[in-house]
N, C-alpha and C positions, 0 to 999 in steps of 0.2 A: 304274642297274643295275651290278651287281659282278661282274667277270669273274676267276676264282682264279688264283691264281699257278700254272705249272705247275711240277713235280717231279719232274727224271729222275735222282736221285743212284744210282750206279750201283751193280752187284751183285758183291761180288768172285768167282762165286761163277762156275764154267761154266769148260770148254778154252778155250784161244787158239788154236787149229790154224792160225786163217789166216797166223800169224807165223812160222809152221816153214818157209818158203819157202825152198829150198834156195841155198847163198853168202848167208842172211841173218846179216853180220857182228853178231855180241854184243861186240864188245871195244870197248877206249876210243877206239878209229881211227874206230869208227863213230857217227854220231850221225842216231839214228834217229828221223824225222819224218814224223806222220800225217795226210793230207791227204783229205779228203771223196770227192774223184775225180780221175780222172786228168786231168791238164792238158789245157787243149784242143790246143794244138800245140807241139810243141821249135822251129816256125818263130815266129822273135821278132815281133811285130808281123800275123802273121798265122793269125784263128780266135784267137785270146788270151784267156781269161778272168784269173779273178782269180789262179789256182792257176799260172796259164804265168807271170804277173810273181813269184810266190813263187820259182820255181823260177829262171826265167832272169835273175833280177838276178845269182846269184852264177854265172853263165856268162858275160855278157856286159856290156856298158858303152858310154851314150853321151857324145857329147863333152861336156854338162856334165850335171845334175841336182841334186835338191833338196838342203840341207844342212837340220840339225836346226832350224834358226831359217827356214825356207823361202825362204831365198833362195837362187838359183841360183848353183851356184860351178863351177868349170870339171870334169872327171873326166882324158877322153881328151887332152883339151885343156887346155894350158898356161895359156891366156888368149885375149882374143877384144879387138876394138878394131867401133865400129861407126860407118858415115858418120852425117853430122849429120841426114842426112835418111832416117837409117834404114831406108836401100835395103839398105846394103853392108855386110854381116858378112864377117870376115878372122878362122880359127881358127888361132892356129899349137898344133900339136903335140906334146906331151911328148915326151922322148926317152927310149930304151931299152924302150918297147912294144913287147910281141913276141904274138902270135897263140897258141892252144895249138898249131897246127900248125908254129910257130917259125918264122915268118913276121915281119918287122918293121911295123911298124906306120907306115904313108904317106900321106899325102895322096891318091895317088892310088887310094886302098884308100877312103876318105870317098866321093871323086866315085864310085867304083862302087858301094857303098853307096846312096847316095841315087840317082842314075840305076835300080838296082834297085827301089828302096822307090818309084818315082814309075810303075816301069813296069807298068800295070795287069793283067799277067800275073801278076805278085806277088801281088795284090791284099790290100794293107799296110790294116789297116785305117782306120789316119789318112792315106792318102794325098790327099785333098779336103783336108788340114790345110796342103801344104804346094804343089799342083797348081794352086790358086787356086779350087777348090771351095768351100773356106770358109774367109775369109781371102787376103791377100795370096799371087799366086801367087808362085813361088819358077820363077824364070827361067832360070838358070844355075847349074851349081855345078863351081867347077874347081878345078884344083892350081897354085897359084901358083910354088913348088916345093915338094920334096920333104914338105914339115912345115908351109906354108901352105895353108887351105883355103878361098877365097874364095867366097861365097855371094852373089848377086844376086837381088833383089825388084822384082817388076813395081810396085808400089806401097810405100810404109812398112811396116816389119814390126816395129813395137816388141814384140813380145811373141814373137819369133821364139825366146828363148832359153826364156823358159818353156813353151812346147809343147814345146821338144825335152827340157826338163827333166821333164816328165809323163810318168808308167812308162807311162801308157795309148798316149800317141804319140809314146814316143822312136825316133829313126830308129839303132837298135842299129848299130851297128858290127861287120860278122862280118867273116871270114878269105874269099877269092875259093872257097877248099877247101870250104866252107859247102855250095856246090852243085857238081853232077856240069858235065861238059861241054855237058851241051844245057842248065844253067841249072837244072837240078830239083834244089829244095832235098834236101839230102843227112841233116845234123845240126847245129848251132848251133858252129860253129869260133868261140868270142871270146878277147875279152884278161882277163877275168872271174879272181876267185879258185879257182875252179873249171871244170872241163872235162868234158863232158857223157861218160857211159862207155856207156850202155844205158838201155832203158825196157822192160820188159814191160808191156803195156796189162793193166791192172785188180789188180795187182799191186803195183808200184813202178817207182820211175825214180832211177838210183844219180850221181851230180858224186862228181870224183874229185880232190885238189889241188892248184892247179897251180904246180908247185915255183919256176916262173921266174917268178912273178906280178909285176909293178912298181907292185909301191903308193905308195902318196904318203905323204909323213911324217904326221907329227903323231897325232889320234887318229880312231877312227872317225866319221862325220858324216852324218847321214843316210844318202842314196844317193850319196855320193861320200864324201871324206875318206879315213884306212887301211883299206886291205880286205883288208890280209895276211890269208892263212886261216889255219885254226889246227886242227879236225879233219881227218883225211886224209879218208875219206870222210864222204858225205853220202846216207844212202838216204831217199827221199821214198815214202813208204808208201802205198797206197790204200784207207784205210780208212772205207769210206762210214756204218758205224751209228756214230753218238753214244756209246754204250756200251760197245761194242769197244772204243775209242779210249780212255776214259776206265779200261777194267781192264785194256788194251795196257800206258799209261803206268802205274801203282798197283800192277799186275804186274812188272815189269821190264822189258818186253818192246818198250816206245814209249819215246823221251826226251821229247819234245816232242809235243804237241797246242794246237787254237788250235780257236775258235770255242766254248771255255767254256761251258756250262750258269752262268746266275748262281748256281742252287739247287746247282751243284756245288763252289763255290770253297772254301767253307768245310770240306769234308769232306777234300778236296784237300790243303789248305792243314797240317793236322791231320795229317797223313801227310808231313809235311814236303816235299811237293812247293811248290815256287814256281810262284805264280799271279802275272802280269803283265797291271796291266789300263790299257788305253792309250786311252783319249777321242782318235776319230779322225773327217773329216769324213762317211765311208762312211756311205751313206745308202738305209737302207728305205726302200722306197717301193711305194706300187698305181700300177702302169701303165695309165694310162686311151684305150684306142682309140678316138681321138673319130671313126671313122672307120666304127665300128661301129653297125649301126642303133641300138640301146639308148642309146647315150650318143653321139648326134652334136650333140644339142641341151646345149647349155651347163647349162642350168639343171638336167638330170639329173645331169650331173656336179659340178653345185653341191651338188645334194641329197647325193650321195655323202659329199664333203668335210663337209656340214653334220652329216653320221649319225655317222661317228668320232671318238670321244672320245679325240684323241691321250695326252692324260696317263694315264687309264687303260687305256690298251692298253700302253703304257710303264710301268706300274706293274704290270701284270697280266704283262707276262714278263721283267723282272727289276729289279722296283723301281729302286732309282736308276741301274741300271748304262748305262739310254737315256736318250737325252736327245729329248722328242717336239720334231720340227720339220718343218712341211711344205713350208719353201724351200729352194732350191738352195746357199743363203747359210747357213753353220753359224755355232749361237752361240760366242763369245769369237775369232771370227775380226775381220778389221778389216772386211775387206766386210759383219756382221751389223747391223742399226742395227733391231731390232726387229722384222725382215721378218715373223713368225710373222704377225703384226697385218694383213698384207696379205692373208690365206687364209681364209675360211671355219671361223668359229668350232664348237666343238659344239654344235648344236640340234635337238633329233629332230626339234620339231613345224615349221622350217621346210624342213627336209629333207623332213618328208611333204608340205609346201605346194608345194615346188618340184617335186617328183617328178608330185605329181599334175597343175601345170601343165605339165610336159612330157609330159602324157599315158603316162605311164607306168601299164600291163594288169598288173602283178605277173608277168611273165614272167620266167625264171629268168636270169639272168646270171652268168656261168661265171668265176671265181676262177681260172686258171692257176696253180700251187703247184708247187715241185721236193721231194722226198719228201723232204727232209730236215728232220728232227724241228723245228729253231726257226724254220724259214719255215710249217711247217704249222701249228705255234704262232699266228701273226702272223694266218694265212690264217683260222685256226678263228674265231678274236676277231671281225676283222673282221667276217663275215659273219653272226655274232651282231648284233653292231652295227648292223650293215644291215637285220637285219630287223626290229630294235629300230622303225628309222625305216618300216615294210611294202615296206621292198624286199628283194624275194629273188636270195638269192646260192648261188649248188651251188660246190661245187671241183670242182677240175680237176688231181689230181697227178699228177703225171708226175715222170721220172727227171730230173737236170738239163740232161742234154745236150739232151733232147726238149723241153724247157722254151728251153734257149739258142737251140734253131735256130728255135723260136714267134716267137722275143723277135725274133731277126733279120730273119725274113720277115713280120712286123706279125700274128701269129694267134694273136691272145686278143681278149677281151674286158674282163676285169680281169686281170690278172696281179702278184705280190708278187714285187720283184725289187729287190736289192740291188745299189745301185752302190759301189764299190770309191771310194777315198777319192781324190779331186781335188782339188790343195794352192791350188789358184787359181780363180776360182768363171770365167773366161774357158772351161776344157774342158768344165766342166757344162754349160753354156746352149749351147756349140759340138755335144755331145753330143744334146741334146734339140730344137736347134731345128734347122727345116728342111723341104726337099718330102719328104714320105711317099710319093709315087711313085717316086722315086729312092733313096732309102734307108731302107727300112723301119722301122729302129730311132728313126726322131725320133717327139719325142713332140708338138712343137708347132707346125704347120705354121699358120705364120702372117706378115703381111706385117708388121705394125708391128714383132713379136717379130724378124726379120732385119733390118729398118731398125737399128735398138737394136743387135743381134749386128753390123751390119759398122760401127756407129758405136763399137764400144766396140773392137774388133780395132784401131783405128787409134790408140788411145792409150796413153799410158806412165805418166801422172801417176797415182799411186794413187786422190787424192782424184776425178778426171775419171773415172778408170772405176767408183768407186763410187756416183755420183752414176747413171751409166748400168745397172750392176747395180740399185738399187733399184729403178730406172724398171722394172726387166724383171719384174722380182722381184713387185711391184705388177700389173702385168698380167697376168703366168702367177696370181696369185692370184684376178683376176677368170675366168679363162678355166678353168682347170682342166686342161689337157693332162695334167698327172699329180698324185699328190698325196704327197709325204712322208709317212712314218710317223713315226722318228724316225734319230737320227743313230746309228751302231752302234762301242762303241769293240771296239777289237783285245784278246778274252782269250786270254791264252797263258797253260797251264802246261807245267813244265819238272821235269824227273829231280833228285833231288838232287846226282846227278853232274854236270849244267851247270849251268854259271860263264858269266857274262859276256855274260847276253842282256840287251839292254834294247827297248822298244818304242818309237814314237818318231810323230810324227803323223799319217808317210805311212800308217802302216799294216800295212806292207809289210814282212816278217821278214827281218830280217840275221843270219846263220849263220857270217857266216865271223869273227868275233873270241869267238866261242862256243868254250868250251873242252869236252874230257868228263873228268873223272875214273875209274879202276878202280873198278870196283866191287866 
């Protein structure tokens, strides 16, 4: 069965009114950027989607993170020395870090940082990353002196620096000013290229440049390296239709957009805008609640996995631009060794065999979908698909926020949900596995699958943990907890007045060595 390519090339043709927002700067100072919706929170690490890491990376900064070759390299931090038996991490401190609030940047500014990020009034979303919830607990954290920041682990923590280097659960570094006197987060005070100025909810939210910035030599590098900025300001737009966005930017009136139509690049492109397309791990996927009467029985959700034709649902929305994959493990990384082979191939007719051993009545099963045009895309196919195999599937769209707080409290049945790109396949399996009574969002509550998770937390050697990733990798394929769609790279187009963006594997858009030219 052939599913068509969809076609939303846009119409120049209709007002822009919603761009007339008053103080919305037109000149070269301003570099204007279109985002789906408004971020979940300006507090770093807590309520975060993928749009709070877009915006608070050029606010804020932790003490190391990814470089373009994904290794972790220092940021905040000068450098790190670690004991042999990878209890005891020792940061010492750049010098001449200054807060936007012109605050110097100390040691003892770290320990309240993380005493904050641990205290479950914060409620930091990776705090089980570093409390001993999942993974080595993190026992102490103090000031050695003023520029040393000594860290202590109830157990080995070799992978201590790559958590803290993941945008998902880096422990951000803010200013004490961050929050009011009883402790209630106020605005994001960081050491960042940028400094937060205002947000209007459903609108925009304006970073503004911050002149005393201490960047580090050399040239930009993933999420560390130079971060001198280079626009003065920065307005981040809320522009939730597809089409807006794409006669926003083609009109004058947008620089930047990102989450590309593939059927649009070529029209784009034509019109001398720069389309940047970046192969990243970020990963569609159907979230499967094995928790849910319909699909508690495994073989249902085998049947599932056996009815999707990943290649053709990846050719049907935007020919090569996905890449279908339904493990945690992306191809041309070093952890992939063929994992697809582990999952449930396409086969209708044993997809009906399996369905109808789990006693499956054709009762309807509810697609969860956020209204936004290339997940409902995803969401339409699949259920085509599904019924290919006689299981029926309805949607279920909803706005994305109503979708995010489902995702958090475990309330769907199927739901299409995009995870944001994980440079080290250790957050994904930490992300997915776990008790469903305790924290909602896992997807695979299981004993062997955390046996594997605290056996792979304890190791450094690549080849040792890749050996324990396949193991897992294998299993989640037998079981089904959730299923991959395919892997989603980064489209960005850009104004012909910016210069100097490039895309890069995290994912994750860097603004501040972006230039804009008059127009």
């Amino acid at each position: 069965m052939k599913y068509p390519a969809f076609s939303f090339v846009a119409s120049l043709a209709g007002g822009l009114s919603i761009f007339s927002a008053p103080g919305l700067a037109q000149d070269a100072g301003t570099l204007r950027v279109a985002i789906h919706a408004d971020i979940g929170s300006t507090n770093p690490g807590v309520n975060r989607d993928a749009n709070s890491d877009i915006v608070l990376l050029h606010v804020v900064e932790g003490l190391v993170g990814f470089a373009d070759d994904l290794t972790v390299k220092p940021m905040l931090a000068e450098g790190w020395t670690v004991s042999d038996d990878s209890k005891i991490y020792e940061f010492r401190l750049r010098d001449g870090v200054t807060f936007h609030d012109g605050k110097t940047l100390t040691a003892q500014d770290v320990v309240w940082n993380f005493e904050r990020y641990l205290d479950p009034a914060t409620a930091f979303q990776c705090a089980a990353r570093y409390n001993g919830g999942i993974g080595p607990k993190l026992e102490k954290v103090e000031a050695a002196d003023d520029t040393l920041v000594r860290f202590t682990f109830a157990e080995p923590a070799p992978n201590f620096p790559i958590t803290m280097a993941t945008v998902q659960c880096t422990p951000w570094i803010l200013s004490p000013s961050s929050v009011d006197a009883g402790g209630t987060f106020v605005k994001p005070v960081g050491t960042g290229p940028y400094r937060f100025d205002r947000m209007e909810s459903g609108r925009y939210l304006d970073l503004s440049k911050f002149d005393e910035y201490a960047a580090l030599p050399g040239k930009p590098d993933g999420n560390v390296g130079n971060k001198a900025p280079s626009v003065e300001h920065i307005r981040f737009m809320t522009v939730p239709d597809p089409s807006t966005r794409s006669n926003g930017l083609q009109s004058g009136e947008i620089d930047v957009i990102d989450e590309v139509e593939p059927t649009l690049v070529e029209t784009l492109r034509a019109r001398n805008i720069t389309v940047d397309i970046q192969p990243t791990p970020a990963w569609m996927t159907l979230l499967i609640q094995t928790e849910a009467p319909a699909l508690e029985d495994v073989r249902m959700r085998q049947a599932i996995a056996h009815a999707i034709d990943l290649t053709q649902l990846s050719e049907a929305l935007g020919g090569d631009f996905y890449r279908p994959n339904p493990s945690v493990l992306a191809e041309g990384t070093y952890y992939y060794d063929n994992s697809a082979a582990a999952w449930p191939s396409y086969d209708v007719e044993k997809a009906k065999a399996l369905a109808a051993e789990a006693g499956y009545d054709g009762k309807p099963i509810a697609i969860l979908v956020a209204n936004r045009q290339n997940r409902v895309q995803v969401a339409t196919i699949v259920q085509a698909m599904l019924a290919s195999a006689g299981i029926n599937a309805k949607l279920d769209v909803r706005d994305w926020a109503t979708q995010l707080e489902d995702y958090r409290a475990g309330k769907y049945e199927l739901s299409i949900f995009a995870y944001s790109a994980r440079l080290d396949p250790l957050l994904s399996f930490q992300s997915l596995i776990g008790d469903k009574s305790a924290e909602p969002t896992r997807m695979w509550d299981d004993d062997k699958a955390e046996e594997l998770l605290e056996k792979v937390v304890g190791l450094r050697e690549p080849a040792d943990r890749k050996t324990v990733f396949t193991e897992l990798n294998e299993e989640m394929g037998q079981q089904v907890p959730i299923l991959g769609l395919f892997n989603l790279p980064s489209v960005t187009a850009l104004a012909p007045s910016v210069k100097g963006y490039s895309g890069w594997l995290g994912g994750s858009h860097r603004f501040w060595a972006v230039t804009k030219n008059a127009e």
